[in-house]
C-alpha positions in Angstrom: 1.3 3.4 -27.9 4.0 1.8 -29.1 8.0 1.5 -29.6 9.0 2.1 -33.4 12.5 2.3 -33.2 15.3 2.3 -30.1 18.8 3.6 -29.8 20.3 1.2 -27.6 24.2 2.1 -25.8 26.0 -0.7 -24.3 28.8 0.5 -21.7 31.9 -1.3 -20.8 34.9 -1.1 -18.6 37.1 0.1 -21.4 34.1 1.0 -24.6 31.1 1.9 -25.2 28.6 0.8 -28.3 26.0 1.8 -29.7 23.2 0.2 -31.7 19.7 1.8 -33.6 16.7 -0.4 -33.9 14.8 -1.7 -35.8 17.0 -3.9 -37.9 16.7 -7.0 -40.0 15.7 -10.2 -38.1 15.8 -7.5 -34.9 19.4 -8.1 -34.8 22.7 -6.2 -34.8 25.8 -7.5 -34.7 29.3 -6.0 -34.7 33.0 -7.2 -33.8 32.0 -9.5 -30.8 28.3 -7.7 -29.5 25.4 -9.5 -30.5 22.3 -7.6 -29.8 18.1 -8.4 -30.2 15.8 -6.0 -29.7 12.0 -6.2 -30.3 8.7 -5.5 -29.3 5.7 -7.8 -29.7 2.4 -8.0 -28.3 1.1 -11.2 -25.6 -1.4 -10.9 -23.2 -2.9 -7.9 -23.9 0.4 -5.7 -23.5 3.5 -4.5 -25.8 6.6 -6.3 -24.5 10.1 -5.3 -24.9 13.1 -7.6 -24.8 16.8 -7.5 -25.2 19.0 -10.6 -26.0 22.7 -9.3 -25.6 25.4 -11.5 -26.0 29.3 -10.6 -25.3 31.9 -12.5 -26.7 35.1 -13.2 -25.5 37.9 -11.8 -28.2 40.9 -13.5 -26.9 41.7 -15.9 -23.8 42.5 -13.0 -21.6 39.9 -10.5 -22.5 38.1 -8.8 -19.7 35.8 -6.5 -21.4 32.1 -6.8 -19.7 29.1 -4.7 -18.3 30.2 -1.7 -16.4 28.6 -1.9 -12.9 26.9 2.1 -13.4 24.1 2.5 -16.4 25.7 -0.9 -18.8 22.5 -0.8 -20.7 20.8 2.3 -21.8 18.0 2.6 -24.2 16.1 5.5 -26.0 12.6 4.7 -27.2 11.1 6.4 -29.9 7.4 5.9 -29.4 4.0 6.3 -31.9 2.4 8.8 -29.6 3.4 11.1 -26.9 1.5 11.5 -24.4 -0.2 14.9 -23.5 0.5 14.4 -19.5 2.1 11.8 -17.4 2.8 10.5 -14.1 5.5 9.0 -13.0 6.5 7.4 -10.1 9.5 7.4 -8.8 12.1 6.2 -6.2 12.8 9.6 -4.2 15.2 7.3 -1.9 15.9 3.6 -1.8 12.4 2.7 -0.4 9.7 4.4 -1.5 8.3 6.0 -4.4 6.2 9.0 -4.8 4.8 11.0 -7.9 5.9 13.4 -10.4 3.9 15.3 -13.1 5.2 15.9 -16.3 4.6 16.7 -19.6 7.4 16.3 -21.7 9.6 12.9 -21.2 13.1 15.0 -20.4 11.3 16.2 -17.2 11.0 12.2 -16.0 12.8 12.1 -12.8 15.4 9.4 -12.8 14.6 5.7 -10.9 11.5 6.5 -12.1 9.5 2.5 -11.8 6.0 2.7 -13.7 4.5 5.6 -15.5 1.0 6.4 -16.5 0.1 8.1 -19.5 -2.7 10.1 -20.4 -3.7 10.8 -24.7 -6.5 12.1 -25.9 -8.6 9.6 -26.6 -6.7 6.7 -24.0 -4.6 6.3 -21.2 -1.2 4.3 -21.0 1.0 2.3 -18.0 4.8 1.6 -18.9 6.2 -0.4 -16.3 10.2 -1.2 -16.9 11.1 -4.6 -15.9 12.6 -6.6 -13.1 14.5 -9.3 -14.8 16.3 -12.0 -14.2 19.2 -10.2 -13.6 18.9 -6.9 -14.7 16.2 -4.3 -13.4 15.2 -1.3 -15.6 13.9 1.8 -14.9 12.7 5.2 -16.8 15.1 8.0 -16.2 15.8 11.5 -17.4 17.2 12.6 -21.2 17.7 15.4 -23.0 15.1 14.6 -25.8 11.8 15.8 -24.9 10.1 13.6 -27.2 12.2 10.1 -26.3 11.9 7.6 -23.6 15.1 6.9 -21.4 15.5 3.9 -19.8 18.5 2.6 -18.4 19.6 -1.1 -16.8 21.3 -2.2 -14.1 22.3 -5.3 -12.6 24.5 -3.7 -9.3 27.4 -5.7 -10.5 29.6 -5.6 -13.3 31.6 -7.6 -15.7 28.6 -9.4 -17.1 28.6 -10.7 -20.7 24.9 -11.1 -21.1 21.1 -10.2 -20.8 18.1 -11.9 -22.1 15.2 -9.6 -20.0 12.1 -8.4 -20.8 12.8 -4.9 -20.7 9.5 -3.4 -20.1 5.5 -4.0 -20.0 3.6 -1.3 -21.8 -0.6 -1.5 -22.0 -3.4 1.2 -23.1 -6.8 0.9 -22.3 -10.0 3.8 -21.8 -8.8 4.3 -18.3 -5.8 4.5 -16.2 -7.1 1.9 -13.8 -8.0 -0.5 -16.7 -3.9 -0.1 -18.0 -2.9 -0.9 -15.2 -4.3 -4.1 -14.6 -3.2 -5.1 -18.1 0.2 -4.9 -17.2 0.2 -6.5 -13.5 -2.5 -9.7 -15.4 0.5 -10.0 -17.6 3.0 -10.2 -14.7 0.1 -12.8 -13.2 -0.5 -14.8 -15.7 3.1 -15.2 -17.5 4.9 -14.8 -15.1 3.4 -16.5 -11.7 3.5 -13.1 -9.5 0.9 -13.3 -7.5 -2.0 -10.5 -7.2 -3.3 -9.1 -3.8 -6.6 -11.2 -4.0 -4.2 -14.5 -4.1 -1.9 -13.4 -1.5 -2.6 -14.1 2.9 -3.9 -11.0 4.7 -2.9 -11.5 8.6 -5.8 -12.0 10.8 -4.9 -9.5 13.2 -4.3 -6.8 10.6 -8.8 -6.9 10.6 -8.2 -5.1 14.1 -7.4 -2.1 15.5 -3.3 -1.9 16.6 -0.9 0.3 18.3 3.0 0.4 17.8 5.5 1.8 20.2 7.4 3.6 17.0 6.3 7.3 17.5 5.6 7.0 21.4 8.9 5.8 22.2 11.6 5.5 19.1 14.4 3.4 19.8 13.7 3.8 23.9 11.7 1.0 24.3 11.2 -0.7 27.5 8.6 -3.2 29.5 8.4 -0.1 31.8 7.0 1.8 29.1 4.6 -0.9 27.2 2.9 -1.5 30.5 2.1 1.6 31.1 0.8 2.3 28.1 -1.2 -1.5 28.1 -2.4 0.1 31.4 -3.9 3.6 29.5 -5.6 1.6 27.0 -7.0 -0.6 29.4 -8.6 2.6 31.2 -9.8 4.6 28.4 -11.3 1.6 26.7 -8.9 1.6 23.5 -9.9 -1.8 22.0 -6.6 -2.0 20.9 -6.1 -5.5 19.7 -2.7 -6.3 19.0 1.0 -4.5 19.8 3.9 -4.0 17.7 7.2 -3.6 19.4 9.2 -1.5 16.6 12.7 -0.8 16.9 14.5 -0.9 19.9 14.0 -3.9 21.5 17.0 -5.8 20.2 20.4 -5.6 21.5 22.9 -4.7 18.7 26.5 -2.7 18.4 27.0 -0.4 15.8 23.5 -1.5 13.7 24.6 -4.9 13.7 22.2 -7.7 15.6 23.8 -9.5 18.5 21.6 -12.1 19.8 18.1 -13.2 19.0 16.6 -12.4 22.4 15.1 -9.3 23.5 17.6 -6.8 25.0 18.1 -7.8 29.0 18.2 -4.6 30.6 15.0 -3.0 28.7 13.2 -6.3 28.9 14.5 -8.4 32.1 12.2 -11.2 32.0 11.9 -11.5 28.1 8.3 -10.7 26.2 6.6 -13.6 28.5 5.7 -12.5 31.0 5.2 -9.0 29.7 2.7 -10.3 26.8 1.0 -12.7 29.3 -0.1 -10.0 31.9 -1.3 -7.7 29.4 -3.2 -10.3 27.6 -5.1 -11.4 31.0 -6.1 -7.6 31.7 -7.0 -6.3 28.2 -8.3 -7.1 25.0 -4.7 -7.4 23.5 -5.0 -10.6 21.7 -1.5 -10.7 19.3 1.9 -9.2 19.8 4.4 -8.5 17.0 8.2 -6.9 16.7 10.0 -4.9 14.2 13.2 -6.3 12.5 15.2 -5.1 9.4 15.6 -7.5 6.8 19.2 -8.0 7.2 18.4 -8.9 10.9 19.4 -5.3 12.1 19.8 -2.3 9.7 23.8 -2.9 9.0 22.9 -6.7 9.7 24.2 -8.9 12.3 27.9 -8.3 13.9 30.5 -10.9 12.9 32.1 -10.8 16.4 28.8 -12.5 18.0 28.4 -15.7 19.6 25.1 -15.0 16.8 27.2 -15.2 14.1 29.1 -18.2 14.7 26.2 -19.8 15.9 23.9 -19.1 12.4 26.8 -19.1 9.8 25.6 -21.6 8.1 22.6 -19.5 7.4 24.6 -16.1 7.2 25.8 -14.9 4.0 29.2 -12.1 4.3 29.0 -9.6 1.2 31.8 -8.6 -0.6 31.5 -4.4 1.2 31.7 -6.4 4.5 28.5 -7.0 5.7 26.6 -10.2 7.3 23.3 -10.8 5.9 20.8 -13.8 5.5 22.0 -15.7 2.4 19.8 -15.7 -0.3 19.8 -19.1 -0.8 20.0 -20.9 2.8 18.7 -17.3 4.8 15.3 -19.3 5.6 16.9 -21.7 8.9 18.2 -17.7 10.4 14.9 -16.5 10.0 13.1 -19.7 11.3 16.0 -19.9 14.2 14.8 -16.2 15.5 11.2 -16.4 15.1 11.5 -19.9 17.2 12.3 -17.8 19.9 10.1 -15.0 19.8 6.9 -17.5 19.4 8.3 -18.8 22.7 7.6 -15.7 24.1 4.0 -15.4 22.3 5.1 -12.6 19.3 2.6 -13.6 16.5 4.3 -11.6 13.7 6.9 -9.6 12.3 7.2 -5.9 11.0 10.2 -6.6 8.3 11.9 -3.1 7.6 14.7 -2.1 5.6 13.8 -4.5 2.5 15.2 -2.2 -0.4 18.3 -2.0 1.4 18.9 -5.4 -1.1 21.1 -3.5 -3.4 23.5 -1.9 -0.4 23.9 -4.9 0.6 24.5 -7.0 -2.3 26.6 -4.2 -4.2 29.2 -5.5 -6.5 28.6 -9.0 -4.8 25.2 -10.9 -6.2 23.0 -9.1 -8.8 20.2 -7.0 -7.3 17.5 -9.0 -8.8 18.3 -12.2 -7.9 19.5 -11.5 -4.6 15.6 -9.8 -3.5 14.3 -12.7 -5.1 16.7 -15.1 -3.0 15.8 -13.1 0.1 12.2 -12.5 0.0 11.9 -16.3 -0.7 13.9 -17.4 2.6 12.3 -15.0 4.8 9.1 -16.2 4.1 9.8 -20.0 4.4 11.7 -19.0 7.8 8.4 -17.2 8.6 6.1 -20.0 8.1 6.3 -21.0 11.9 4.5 -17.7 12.2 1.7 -18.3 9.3 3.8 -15.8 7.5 2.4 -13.1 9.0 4.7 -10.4 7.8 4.1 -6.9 7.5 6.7 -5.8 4.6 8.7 -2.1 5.0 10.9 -0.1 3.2 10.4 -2.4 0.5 8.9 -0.5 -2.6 11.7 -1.1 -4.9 10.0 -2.8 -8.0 12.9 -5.8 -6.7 11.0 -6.0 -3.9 7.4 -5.6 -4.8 7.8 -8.3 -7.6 9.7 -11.2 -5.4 7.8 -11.8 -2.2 6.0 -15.3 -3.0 2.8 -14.7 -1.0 2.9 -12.7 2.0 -0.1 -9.9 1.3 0.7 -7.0 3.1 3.0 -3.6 2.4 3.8 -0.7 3.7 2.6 1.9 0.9 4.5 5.2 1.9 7.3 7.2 3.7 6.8 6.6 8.0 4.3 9.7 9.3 6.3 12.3 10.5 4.2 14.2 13.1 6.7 17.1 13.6 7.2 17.7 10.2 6.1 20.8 8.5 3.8 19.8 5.7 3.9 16.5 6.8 0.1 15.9 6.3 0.3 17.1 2.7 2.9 14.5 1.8 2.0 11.4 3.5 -1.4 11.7 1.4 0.2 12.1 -1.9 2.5 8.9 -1.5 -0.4 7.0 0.0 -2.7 8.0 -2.9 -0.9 7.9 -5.8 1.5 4.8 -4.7 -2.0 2.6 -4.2 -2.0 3.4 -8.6 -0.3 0.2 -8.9 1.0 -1.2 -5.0 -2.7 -2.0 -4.7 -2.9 -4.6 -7.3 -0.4 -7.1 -5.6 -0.8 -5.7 -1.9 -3.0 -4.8 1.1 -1.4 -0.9 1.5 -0.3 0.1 5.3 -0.7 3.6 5.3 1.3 3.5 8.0 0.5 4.5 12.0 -0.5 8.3 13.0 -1.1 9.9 16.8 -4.9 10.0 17.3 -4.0 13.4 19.2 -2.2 16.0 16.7 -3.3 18.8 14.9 -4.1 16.7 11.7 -5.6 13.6 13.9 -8.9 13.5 12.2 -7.5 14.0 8.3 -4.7 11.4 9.5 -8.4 8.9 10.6 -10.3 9.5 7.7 -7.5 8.7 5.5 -6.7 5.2 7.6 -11.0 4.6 7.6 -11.1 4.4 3.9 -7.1 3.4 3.3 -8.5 -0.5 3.0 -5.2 -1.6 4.9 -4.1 -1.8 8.5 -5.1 0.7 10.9 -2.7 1.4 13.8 -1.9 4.1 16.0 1.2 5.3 18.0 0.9 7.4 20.9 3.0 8.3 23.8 1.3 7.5 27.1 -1.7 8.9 27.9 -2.4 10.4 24.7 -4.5 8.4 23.1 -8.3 10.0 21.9 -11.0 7.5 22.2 -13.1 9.8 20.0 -11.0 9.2 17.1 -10.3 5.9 17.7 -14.1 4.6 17.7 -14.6 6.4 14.3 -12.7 3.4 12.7 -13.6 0.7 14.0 -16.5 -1.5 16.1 -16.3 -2.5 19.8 -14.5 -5.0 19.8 -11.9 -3.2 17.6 -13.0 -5.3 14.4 -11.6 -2.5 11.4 -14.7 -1.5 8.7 -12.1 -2.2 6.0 -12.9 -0.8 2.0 -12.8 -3.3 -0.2 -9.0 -2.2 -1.9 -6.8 0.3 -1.2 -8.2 4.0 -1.5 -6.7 5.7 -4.9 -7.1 9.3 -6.6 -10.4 9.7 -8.6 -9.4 9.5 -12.8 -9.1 13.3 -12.6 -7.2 13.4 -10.3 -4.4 11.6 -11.3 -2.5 13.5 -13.7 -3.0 17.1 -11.8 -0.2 17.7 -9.0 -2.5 18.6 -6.0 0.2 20.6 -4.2 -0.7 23.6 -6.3 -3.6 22.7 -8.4 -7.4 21.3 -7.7 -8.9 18.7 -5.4 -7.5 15.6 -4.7 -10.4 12.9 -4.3 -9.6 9.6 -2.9 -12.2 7.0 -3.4 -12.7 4.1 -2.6 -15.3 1.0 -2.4 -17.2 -1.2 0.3 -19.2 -4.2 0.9 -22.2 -4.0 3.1 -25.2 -6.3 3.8 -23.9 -9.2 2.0 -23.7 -8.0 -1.7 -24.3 -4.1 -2.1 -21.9 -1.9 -3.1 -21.2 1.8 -1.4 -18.6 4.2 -2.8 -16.8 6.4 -0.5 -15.0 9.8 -1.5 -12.7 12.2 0.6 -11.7 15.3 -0.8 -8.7 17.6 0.3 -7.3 20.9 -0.6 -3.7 20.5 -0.2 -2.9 24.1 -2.4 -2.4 27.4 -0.9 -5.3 28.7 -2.9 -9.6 28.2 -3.0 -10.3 25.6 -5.3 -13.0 23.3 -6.6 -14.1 20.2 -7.9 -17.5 17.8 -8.8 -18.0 14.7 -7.2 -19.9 12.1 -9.4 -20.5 8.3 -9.6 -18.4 7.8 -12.3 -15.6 9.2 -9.8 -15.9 5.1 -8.5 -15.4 3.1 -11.4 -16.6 0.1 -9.1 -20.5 1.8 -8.7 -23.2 0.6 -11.4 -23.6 2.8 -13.6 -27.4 3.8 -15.1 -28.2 3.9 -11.1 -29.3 6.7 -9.0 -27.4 7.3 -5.5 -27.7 8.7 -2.5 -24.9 11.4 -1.7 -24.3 12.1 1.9 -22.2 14.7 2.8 -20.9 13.2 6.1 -19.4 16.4 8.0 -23.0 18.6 7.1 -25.1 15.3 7.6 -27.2 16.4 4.3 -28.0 14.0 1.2 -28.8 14.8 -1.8 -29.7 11.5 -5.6 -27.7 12.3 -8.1 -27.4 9.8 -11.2 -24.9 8.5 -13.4 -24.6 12.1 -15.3 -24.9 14.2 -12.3 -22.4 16.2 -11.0 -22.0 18.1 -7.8 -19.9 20.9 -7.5 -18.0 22.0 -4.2 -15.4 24.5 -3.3 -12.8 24.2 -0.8 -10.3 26.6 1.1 -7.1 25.6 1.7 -6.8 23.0 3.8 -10.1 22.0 3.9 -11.4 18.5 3.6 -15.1 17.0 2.9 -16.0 13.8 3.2 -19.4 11.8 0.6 -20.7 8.2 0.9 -22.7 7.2 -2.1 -25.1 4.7 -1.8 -27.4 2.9 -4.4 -31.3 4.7 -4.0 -32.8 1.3 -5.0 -35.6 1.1 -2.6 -37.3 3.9 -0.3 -35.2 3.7 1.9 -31.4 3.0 2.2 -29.6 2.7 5.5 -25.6 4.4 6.1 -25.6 2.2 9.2 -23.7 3.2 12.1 -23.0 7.1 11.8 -20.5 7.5 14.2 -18.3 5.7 11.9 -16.4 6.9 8.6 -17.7 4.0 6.9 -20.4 2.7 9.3 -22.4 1.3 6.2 -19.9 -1.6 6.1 -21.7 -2.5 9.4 -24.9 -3.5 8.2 -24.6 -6.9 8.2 -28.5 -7.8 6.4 -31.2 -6.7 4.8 -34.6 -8.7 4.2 -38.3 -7.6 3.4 -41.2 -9.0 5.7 -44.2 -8.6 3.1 -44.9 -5.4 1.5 -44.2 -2.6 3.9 -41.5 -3.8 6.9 -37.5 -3.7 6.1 -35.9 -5.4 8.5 -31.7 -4.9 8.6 -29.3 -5.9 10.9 -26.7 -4.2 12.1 -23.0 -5.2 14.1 -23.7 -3.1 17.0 -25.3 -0.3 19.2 -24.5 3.3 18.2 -26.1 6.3 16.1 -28.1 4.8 13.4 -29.1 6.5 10.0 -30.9 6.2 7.0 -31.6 8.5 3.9 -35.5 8.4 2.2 -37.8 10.3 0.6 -40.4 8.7 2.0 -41.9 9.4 5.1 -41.3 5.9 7.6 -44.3 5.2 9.8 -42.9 2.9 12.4 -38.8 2.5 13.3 -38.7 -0.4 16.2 -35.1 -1.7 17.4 -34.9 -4.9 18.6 -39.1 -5.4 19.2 -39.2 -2.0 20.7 -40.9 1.0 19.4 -38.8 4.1 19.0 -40.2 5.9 16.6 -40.6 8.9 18.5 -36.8 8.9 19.1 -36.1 8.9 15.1 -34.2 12.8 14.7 -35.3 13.9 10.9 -32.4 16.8 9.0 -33.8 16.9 5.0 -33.4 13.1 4.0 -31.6 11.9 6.3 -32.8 10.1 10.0 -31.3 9.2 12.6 -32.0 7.4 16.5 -29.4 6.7 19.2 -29.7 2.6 19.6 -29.5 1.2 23.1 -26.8 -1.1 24.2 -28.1 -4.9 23.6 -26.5 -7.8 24.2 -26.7 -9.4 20.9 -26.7 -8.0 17.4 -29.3 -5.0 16.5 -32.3 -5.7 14.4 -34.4 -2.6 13.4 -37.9 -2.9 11.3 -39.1 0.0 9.5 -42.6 -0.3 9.0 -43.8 1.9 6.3 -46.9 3.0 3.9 -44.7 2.5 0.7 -41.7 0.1 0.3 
């Protein structure tokens, strides 16, 4: 696909022009405009720029840029596609999908779009510039893109911004690294493999959000410590989320912890619950303008960071953009004092409320996304970014790895499962290739608990939980992680299956997430979870090609984990299954390339990724090594003569349903090694 011709309007205070492309030399001109358009292809994508110039026509002249819609473009393209989605800012911090067919149903603030032709599949992604930041948005041509610029002030004279990134490849997956490669390797923005993942984040965590809300105290994190000390949570690091602070009217007062909710500080607090549990790291929530309407001029705070602070021109007190780093570094001083080991930063696309009319959007997420993470190097930069999913954002934070890839989980919201999914999945299209995705936190006891684990087992992101006192379920919490709270974390974030993406599965078909894993060194397992979310029956097929990671010309074991039944299929195989509404299933594939192919711990969602080794001893022993004790399975077709764990023989323990087999290992001190001994291997 590609642009052959653009109607571009440029609005002013007092006029409004307009100018049709192409044109000779890619340039129009007329009484004191200056416009370039053009398209060209680099890097494997079609780029669009725009070189607009203003001139002034007397001394006193004040014509410029309105501040609403200065720049608006129509695109006439080579092909339309048959169906797309589009993805779309619903509010100022998240996106979430739309389907569509025609391009006058494209919801406005709509940030990257995925195409789907007959024969190929597209991603448009409309630019964060320099100074100007573009999105698709609705029009009343059905057969014309509409994109629109916006720089959040006005009076501006000129643009030279790459308007948009547009890239077609075979499959959805394969356009959209085109486009985020190009934003790599032109323009320096990191991917998710170069960016830091926080070491904690590989363990299982709670945050006080949904247990408490904004009534935090050090009454209430103790007692909760003191619940997961009992039950046996292994619960390895705590996020204090909003609340703790002391502020007046959203606006942060001091740096310290609120007195009356926390008397002593953190300290104290962190220290005893570190000695009596296996709480190893402690985080808090902040917004990113220090508190959500940012920090109160009145304060001894104010006075005392000023030089750090920047006041906006709608009256607010923010980090500065430019000099915002010695605030941060000032505050997190103190909490690493008190032993808080990272920061939850919320509130990040709130750039543009802040900045309105003041300092261009663009450059002013830039400014303070650079800042915060300098000030944040005293704590590695461990940083778990929120609220941030405006393009703005997702394109200026320098290296910090991990983001928050959906709206929070609501669990008293009607439909609330239904929802959270379809952000999480379709968002992870395109948030996936720069970031780890946070699902975001859940209550292990609800009605949806176990849809709300599987969906964190194969998320490939954090996994956290929120519960009130004394509801925590160690039975879901063990599906997700080993012993010692170490996550079994997919490879990348978990995204809809290529069929999937262009169908809205609120009313129509299976959505399948997949997803894949690393196990035993260098093998590969898939992972898919299926979900009705329509009122209605509906059905699907499940096939390797669903996991565009998974060898193809191989045959694979596919386990149905909920019936514990397994079944090859190969590369052309399909499996059909049906599924009421509101039904779920849940398949690991695994590569059939000996006899015998372990899942690994089965009381795990993705218990494969704790097989830590596989060798052969001669011709008929297998030995593999597994992370821990627990129930231990294997598929094979083949009949094993001998199973011993750890130099004893329990073969007679070994429980057999169709091909798969399964024995209950023993606690051990030390890792698990089990031999099976067999006629063939």
């Amino acid at each position: 696909m590609k642009c052959i011709g653009s109607n571009i309007q440029i609005n002013c205070k007092d006029e409004t022009k307009i100018f049709d492309f192409p044109a000779p030399d890619g340039m129009r001109c007329e009484d004191n405009y200056q416009v370039c358009f053009e398209e060209e292809e680099k890097q494997g994508c079609r780029v669009g720029r725009i070189n607009l110039s203003i001139s002034r026509k007397d001394t006193w002249d004040m014509t410029g840029l309105a501040v609403d819609a200065p720049i608006k473009m129509v695109l006439e393209m080579d092909e339309i596609p048959e169906n797309m989605t589009c993805m779309y800012m619903f509010n100022p911090w998240w996106t979430r999908p739309a389907f569509v067919t025609e391009m006058n149903n494209i919801p406005d603030k709509t940030q990257i779009l995925f195409g789907k032709y007959k024969d190929h599949y597209s991603c448009f992604l409309p630019m964060v510039g320099k100074i100007f930041k573009t999105t698709v948005c609705c029009g009343e041509n059905k057969n014309r893109m509409h994109l629109k610029m916006e720089a959040g002030i006005g009076g501006l004279r000129k643009a030279d911004e790459v308007v948009y990134l547009l890239a077609d490849a075979d499959t959805v997956e394969e356009a959209v690294e085109k486009v985020f490669h190009y934003l790599n390797h032109v323009l320096g923005i990191r991917l998710r493999e170069e960016r830091s993942f926080p070491k904690m984040l590989q363990y299982l965590g709670w945050c006080s959000w949904d247990a408490f809300y904004k009534e935090i105290n050090e009454e209430k994190i103790r007692a909760k410590a003191e619940e997961l000390i009992e039950k046996k949570i292994p619960v390895r690091w705590m996020l204090f989320d909003d609340g703790w602070m002391e502020d007046k009217d959203d606006m942060l007062c001091r740096l310290e912890p609120d007195g009356e909710k926390f008397p002593t500080g953190f300290d104290t607090l962190i220290t005893d619950i570190k000695k009596r549990s296996s709480v190893s790291w402690f985080g808090v929530w902040h917004a990113f303008g220090g508190y959500w309407a940012g920090v109160d001029p009145e304060s001894e705070l104010a006075e005392a960071e000023k030089e750090h602070l920047y006041a906006t021109a709608n009256g607010r007190l923010v980090p500065s953009p430019t000099k915002g780093a010695g605030f941060y570094r000032d505050w997190y001083e103190v909490l690493k004092k008190q032993q808080i080991d990272f920061v939850k930063v919320d509130g990040q696309s709130a750039v543009p409320i802040y900045f309105q009319q003041d300092q261009p959007t663009a450059s002013a997420a830039r400014g303070m996304n650079r800042e915060l993470e300098k000030g944040a190097e005293l704590l590695d930069k461990n940083i778990v970014n929120c609220m941030g999913m405006a393009m703005e954002n997702i394109l200026a934070r320098p290296e910090t790895g991990v983001s928050r890839n959906s709206d929070d989980f609501f669990p008293n919201r009607e439909g609330g499962f239904a929802e959270h999914l379809l952000q999480n999945a379709y968002n992870s299209l395109y948030h996936n290739e720069m970031y780890y995705c946070d699902w975001d936190m859940f209550w292990t006891m609800h009605p949806d608990a176990e849809k709300h684990s599987l969906l964190r087992a194969i998320s490939g992101g954090p996994v956290y939980f929120s519960d009130r006192i004394g509801e925590t379920s160690l039975e879901v919490v063990e599906k997700l992680c080993l012993q010692d709270g170490k996550l079994l974390m997919m490879k990348r974030s978990a995204k809809p299956a290529e069929d999937s993406i262009f169908v809205d599965p609120l009313y129509e078909g299976i959505l399948k997430l997949q997803n894949v894993g690393v196990w035993s060194g260098d093998k590969t397992g898939g992972v898919i979870a299926a979900f009705n979310l329509t009122p209605e029956k509906q059905e699907t097929v499940i096939s390797v090609k669903d996991i565009p990671e998974l060898e193809k010309g191989k045959k694979y074991w596919l386990y149905d984990y909920f019936a514990n039944s397994a079944e090859v299929i190969g590369e052309r195989d399909e499996k059909r299954i049906i599924l009421n509404s509101e039904e779920y299933a849940y398949y690991i594939l695994l590569p059939k390339d000996d006899s015998l192919t372990c899942l690994g711990l089965i009381d795990k969602y993705a218990g494969f990724l704790a097989i830590r080794g596989h060798k052969r001893i001669g011709e008929r022993t297998m030995s593999v090594q597994i992370a821990e004790t627990g129930s231990f399975a294997w598929l094979s077709d083949t009949a094993i003569s001998r199973v011993i764990v750890n130099g004893k023989d329990e073969t007679d323990k070994v429980q057999k349903k169709g091909f798969a087999y399964q024995v209950e290992l023993e606690d051990a001190p030390e890792k698990m090694e089990i031999e099976f001994i067999s006629p063939i291997l």
